[in-house]
C-alpha positions as CSV (number, residue, x, y, z in Angstrom):
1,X,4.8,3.1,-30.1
2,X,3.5,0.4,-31.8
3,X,-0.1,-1.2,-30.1
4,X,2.4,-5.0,-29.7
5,X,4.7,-3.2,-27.6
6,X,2.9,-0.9,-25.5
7,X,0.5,-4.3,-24.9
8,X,3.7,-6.3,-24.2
9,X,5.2,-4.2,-21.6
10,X,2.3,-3.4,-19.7
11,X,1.9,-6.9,-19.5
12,X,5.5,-7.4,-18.2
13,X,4.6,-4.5,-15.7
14,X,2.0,-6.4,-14.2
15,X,3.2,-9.6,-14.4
16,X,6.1,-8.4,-12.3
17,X,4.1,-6.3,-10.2
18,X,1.8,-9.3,-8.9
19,X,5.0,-11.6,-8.6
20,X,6.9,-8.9,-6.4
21,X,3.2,-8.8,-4.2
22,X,3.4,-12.3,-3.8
23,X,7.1,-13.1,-2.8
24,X,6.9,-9.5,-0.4
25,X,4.0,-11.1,1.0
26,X,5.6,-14.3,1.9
27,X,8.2,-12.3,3.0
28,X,6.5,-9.4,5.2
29,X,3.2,-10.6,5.8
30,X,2.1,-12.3,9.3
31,X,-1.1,-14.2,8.3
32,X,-2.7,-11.3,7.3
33,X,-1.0,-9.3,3.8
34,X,-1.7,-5.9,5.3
35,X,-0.2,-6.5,8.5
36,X,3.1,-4.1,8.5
37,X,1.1,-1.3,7.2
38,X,-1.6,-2.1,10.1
39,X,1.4,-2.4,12.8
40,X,3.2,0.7,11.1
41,X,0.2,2.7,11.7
42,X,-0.4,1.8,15.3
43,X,3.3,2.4,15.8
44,X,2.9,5.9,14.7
45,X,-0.5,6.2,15.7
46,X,-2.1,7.1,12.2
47,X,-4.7,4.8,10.0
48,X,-2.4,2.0,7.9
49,X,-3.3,3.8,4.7
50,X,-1.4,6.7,5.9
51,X,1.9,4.3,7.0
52,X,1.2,2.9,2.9
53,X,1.3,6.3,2.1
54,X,4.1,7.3,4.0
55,X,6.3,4.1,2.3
56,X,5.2,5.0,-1.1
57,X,6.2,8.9,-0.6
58,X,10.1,7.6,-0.5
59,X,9.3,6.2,-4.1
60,X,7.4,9.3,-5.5
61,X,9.7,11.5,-4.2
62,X,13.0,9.4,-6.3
63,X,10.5,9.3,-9.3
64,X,10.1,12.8,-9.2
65,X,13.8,13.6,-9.0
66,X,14.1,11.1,-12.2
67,X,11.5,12.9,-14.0
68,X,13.8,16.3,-13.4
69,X,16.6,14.7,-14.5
70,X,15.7,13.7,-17.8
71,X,15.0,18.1,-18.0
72,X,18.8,18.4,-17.2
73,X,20.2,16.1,-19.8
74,X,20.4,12.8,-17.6
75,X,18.9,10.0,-17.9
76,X,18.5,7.3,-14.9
77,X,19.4,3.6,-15.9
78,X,16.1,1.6,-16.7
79,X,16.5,-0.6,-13.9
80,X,16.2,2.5,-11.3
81,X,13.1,3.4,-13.3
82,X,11.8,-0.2,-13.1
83,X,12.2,-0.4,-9.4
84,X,10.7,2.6,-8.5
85,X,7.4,2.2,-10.9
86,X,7.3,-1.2,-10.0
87,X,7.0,-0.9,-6.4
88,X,4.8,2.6,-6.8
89,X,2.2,0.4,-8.6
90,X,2.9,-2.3,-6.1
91,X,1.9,0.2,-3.1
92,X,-1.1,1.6,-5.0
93,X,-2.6,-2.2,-5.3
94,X,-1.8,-3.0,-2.0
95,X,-4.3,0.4,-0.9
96,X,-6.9,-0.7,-3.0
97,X,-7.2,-3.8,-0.9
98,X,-6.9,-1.5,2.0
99,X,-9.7,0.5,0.9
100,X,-11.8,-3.0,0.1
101,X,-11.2,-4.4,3.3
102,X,-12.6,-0.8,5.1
103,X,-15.1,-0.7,2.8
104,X,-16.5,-4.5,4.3
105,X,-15.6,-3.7,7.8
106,X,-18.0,-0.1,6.7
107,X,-20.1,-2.4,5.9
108,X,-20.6,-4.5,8.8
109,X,-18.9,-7.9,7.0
110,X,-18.8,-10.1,10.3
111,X,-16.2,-12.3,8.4
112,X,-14.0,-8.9,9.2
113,X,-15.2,-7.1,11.8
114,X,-14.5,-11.1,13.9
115,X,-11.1,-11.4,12.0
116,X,-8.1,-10.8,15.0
117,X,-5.7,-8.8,13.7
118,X,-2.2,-6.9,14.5
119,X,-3.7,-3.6,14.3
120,X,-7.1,-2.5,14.7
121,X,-9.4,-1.4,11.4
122,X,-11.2,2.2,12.6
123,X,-14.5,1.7,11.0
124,X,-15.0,5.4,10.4
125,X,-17.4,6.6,13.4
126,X,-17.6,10.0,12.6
127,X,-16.5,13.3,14.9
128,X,-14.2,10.7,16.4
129,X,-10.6,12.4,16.4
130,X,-8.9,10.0,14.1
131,X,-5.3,10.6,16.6
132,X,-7.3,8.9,19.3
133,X,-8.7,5.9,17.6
134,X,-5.7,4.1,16.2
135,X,-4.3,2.1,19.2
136,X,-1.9,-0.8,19.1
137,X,-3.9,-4.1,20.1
138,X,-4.8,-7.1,18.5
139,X,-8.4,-6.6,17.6
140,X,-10.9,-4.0,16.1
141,X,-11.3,-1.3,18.1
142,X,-15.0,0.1,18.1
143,X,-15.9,3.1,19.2
């Protein structure tokens, strides 16, 4: 593949990408972007990353059984493909902010450790069983 294409269609990629973050926040978010993965995670009692991971496992798993297609002669229509990439990538920007934002409350960042939120941020206090520390309120729980 020529360098024009491959430069062209990774910029389509992410061009899509960041408009598909920005209308599904509009569209899911409650003030804060991260909230459903936050509320997800108190719902089911497990750190938000885990309920991100947990949505984006539904997507792996289709990609994988389009990947094993293509070994048995079949070919998925591009607009399956496109779906699936599209919101994989979407998922894995959406934990990077996730790990930013534990990173800052890590690191003591007042602006959010004070922030009120759906579901509480664990901060990472160690030998603390992490089952136990993911409660549904609507502030940080510190431990």
């Amino acid at each position: 593949m020529e360098t024009t294409e491959f430069d062209d269609i990774v910029n389509a990629r992410l061009e899509a990408v960041k408009n598909t973050l920005l209308a599904k926040a509009e569209e899911y978010a409650r003030g804060d972007k991260l909230s459903n993965f936050k509320s997800a995670g108190a719902l089911q009692g497990i750190t938000p990353e885990k309920a991100l991971g947990g949505f984006v496992a539904k997507h792996i798993v289709a990609l994988y059984d389009f990947i094993n297609d293509i070994e048995e002669g079949v070919l998925q229509p591009f607009l399956r493909w496109d779906e699936k990439i599209g919101d994989i990538i979407a998922y894995m920007c959406l934990l990077d902010v996730m790990i930013h934002e534990r990173e800052r409350c890590l690191n003591g960042d007042k602006e959010v450790i004070e922030k009120k939120l759906t579901e509480p941020i664990d901060c990472g206090q160690k030998g603390t069983d992490s089952r136990t520390r993911y409660k549904f309120e609507r502030w940080f729980r510190w431990k």
